[in-house]
C-alpha positions in Angstrom: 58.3 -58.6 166.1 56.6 -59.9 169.9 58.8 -62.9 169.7 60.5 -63.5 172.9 64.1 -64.1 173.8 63.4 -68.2 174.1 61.0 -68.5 171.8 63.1 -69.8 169.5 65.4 -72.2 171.7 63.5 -74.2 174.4 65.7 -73.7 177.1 67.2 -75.9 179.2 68.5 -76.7 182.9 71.6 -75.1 182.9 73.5 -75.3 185.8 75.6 -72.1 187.0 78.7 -71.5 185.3 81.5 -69.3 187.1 82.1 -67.9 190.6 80.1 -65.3 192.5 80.1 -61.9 190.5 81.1 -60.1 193.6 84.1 -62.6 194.4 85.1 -62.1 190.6 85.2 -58.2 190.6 87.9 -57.9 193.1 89.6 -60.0 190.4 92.7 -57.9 189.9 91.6 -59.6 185.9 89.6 -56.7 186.1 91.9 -54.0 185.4 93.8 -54.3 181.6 97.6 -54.9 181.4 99.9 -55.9 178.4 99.7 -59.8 178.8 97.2 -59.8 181.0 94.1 -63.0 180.9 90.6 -63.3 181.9 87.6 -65.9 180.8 84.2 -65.1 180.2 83.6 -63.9 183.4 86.4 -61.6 184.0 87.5 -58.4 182.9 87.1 -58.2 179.2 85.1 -61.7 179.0 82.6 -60.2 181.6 81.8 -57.8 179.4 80.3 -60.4 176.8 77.9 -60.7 179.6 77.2 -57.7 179.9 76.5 -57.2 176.2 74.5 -60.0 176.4 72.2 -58.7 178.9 71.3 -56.2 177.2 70.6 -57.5 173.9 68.3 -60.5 175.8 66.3 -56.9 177.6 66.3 -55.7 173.7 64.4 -59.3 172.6 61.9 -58.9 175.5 60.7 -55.3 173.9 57.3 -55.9 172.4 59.0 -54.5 168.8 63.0 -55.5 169.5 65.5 -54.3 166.9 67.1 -57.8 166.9 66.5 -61.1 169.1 69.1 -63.0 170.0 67.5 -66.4 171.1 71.0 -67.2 172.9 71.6 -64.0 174.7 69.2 -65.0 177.8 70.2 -68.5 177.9 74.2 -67.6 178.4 73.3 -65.3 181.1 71.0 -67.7 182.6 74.0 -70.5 182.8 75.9 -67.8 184.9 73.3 -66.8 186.9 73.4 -64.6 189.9 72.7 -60.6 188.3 72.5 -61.9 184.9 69.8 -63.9 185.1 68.0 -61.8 187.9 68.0 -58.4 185.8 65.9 -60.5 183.0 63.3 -61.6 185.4 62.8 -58.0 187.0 64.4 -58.8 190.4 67.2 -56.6 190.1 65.3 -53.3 188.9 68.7 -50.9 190.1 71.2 -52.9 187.8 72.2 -49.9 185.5 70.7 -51.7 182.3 67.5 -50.4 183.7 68.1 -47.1 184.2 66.8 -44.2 181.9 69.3 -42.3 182.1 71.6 -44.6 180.8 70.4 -48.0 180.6 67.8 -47.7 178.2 69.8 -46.3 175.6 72.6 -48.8 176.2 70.2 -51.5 175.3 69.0 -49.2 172.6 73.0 -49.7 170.9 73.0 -53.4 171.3 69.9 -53.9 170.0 70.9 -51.7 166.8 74.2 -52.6 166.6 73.0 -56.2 166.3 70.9 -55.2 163.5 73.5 -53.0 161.6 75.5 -56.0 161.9 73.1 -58.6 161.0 72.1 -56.6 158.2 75.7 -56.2 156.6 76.4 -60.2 157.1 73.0 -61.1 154.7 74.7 -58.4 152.1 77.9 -60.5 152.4 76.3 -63.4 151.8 74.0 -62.6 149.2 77.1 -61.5 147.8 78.1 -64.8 147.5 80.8 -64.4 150.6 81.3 -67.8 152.3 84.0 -67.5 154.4 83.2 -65.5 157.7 85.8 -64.5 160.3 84.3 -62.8 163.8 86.7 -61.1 165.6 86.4 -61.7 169.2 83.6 -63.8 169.1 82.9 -63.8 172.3 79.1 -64.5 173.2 78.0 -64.0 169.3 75.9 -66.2 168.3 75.5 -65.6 164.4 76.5 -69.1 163.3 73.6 -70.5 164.4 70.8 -67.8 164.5 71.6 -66.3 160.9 70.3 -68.2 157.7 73.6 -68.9 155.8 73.5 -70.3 152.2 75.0 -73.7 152.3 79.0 -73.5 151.8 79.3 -71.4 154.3 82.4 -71.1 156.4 82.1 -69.4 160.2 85.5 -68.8 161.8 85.3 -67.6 165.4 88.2 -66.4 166.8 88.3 -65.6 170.5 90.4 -66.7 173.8 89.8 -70.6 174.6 87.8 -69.9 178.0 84.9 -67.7 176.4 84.5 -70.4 173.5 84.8 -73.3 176.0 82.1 -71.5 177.9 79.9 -71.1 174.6 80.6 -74.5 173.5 79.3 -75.7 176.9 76.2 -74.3 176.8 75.2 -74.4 173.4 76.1 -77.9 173.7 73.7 -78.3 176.6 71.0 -77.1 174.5 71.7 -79.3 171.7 72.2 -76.0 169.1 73.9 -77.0 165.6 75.1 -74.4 163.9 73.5 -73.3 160.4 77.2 -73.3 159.0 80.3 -75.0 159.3 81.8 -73.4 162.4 85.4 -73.5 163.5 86.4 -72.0 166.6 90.1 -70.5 167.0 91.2 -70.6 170.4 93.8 -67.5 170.3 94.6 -64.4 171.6 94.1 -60.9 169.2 97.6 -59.9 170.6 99.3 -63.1 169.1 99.5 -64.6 165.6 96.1 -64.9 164.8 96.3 -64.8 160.5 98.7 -67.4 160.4 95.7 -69.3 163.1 93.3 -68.6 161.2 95.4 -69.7 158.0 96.1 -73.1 160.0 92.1 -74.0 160.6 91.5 -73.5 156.5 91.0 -69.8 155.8 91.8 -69.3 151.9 93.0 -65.8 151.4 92.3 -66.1 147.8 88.5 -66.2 148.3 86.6 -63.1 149.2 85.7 -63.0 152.9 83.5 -61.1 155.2 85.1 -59.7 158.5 83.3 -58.5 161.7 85.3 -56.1 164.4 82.2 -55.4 166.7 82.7 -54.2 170.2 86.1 -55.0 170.3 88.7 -52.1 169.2 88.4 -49.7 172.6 89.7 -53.1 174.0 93.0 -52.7 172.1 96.0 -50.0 172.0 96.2 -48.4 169.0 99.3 -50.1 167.4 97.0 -53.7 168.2 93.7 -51.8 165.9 96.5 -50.9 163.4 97.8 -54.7 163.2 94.0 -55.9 163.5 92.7 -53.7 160.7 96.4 -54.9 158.5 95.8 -58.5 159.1 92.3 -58.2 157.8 93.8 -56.1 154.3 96.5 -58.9 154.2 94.1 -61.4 154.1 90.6 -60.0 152.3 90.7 -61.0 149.0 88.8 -59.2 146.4 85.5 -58.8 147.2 85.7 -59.1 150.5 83.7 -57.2 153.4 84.7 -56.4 156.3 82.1 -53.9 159.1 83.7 -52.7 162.5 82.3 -50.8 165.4 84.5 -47.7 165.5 84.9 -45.2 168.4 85.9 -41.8 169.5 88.5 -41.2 171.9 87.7 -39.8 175.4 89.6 -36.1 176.3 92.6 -37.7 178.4 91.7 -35.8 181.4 88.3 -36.4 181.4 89.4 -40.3 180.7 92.3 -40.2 183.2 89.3 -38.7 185.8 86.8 -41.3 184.8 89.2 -44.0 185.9 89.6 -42.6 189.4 86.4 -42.3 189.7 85.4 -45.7 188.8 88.5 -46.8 190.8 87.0 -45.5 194.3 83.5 -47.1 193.0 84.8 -50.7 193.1 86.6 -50.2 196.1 83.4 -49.4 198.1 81.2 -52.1 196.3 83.0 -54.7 194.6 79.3 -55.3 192.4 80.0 -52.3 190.8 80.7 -53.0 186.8 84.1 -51.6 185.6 84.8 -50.4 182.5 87.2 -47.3 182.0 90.1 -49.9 183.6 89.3 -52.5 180.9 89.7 -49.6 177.5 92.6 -47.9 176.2 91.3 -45.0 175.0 93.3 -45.2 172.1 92.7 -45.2 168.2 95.4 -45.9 165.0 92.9 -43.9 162.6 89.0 -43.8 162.0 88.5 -46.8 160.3 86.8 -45.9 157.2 89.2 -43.6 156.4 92.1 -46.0 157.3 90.2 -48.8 154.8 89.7 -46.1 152.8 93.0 -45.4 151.7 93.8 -48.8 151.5 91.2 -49.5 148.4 88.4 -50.2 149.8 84.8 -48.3 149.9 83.7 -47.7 152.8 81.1 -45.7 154.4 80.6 -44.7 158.4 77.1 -44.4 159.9 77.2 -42.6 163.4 75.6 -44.1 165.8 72.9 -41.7 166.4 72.2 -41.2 162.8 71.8 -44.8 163.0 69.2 -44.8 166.1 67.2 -42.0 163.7 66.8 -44.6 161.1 65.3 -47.8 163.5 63.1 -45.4 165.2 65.2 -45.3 168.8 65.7 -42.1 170.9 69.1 -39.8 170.8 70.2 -38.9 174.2 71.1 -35.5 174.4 74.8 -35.0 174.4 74.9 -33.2 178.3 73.4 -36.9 179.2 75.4 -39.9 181.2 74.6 -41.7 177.8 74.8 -39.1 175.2 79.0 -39.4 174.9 78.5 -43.0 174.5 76.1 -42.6 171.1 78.3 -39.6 170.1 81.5 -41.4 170.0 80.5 -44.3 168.2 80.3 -45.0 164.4 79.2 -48.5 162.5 81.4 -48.9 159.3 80.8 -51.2 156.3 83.6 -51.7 153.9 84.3 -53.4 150.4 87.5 -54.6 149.1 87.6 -54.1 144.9 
């Protein structure tokens, strides 16, 4: 369980993808809008980074949850904070605070293993075709041991899996399934994309909504969660990271707040901007009632069972663990 974040992959000189993080937060990509774009680096992509931060400070833990082997080596090829925060030299970023930091971690870590966890049930289910929803920085295709056959369809705007492409490329990575990247936005057509790159609807599939739905409005989660049904044959799986919504005043408050923040130092990490706060329906009951068994695990029921702390709810991080909920799902 000691095994270190590039342990597995010998890294590489990479050289520095992107533009300065500071230059690139007063990005007005930053703040959400109908329409709106952004890359791996930018508003909702910079987030992937983010995420992957966290779960490469998870694989340094002397007993990590999960280890990610690529996590580290994406942040390295942006460099600047990314990569300093993993080699100690930035101990104020946030990930390293205990107040809210270490718990942060804490969820990607065991969110990763909830996740990877429900994928190996898939699979031993004899589930072949896999569809990740905003792929973004996952790396799955090539870290998971996939019985041959196997079908990995990652769907995510084309500048995150250029940038993925680019480095895993660097590094000489081959994927332990076949994997086929759809280059297309969740706001557009993306079952008939998916149909178009060889998805078979008839076969039983395994789906994967993880950190994604705060990032849509709630009619976009309600079209999301009925293109999955459409398309999930029987037998199929499909697991999604569910959330709470925030009061709208407290929400509405937290914005400002985070508005002024950015305005004094542009290095500061936005997030309230880039959410909607919005939900169509908890998702195991909106599965649910569509045929399927499903079954929510909150989040800090969750931390209980892999040994992690609970924040207590008056805490910065305590909301965070409270709102969330990991939800597996089988179609009859």
């Amino acid at each position: 369980m000691g095994v270190r974040c590039c342990a597995v992959v010998a890294p590489l000189p990479l050289r520095p993808i992107g533009k300065d993080a500071a230059a690139l937060a007063r990005n007005v990509g930053w703040v959400r809008s109908e329409g709106d774009t952004w890359d791996i680096t930018t508003s909702v992509g910079s987030t992937a980074l983010f995420v992957a931060t966290a779960r490469a400070l998870e694989a340094q833990k002397p007993e990590p949850l999960a280890v990610d082997p690529y996590a580290e080596l994406f942040c390295r090829a942006v460099g600047g904070r990314w990569a300093d925060v993993l080699d100690g030299k930035d101990p104020d970023h946030e990930l390293k605070s205990d107040e809210w930091g270490q718990y942060f971690v804490n969820f990607q870590g065991a969110r990763t293993r909830y996740f990877d966890a429900y994928f190996r049930r898939a699979a031993d289910a004899g589930v072949r075709q896999v569809v990740i929803l905003a792929a973004g920085l996952d790396s799955r295709a090539y870290r998971l041991a996939w019985p041959g056959a196997t079908t990995v369809f990652e769907l995510d705007r084309p500048q995150v899996l250029d940038f993925k492409r680019e480095v895993l490329t660097s590094l000489g990575a081959q994927p332990r399934a076949e994997r086929r990247e759809i280059a297309v936005d969740l706001r557009d057509d993306w079952p008939q994309a998916l149909r178009d790159n060889g998805f078979d609807a008839a076969k039983p599939s395994a789906w994967i909504a993880e950190g994604l739905l705060i990032y849509l409005p709630a009619a976009a989660q309600e079209q999301l969660f009925t293109g999955i049904d459409t398309l999930a044959g029987p037998g199929s799986h499909v697991a999604v990271e569910d959330g709470g919504v925030m009061d709208p005043d407290e929400y509405a408050a937290r914005v400002e707040q985070e508005r002024a923040a950015l305005a004094e130092d542009a290095q500061q990490r936005p997030f309230f901007q880039l959410v909607y706060n919005e939900r169509c329906a908890p998702a195991a009951e909106w599965f649910g009632r569509r045929g399927w068994t499903a079954a929510g695990t909150p989040l800090a029921d969750y931390f209980r069972q892999v040994g992690r702390p609970v924040p207590e709810p008056d805490t910065e991080a305590g909301p965070m663990i409270a709102r969330n909920t990991l939800v597996s799902a089988l179609k009859a």
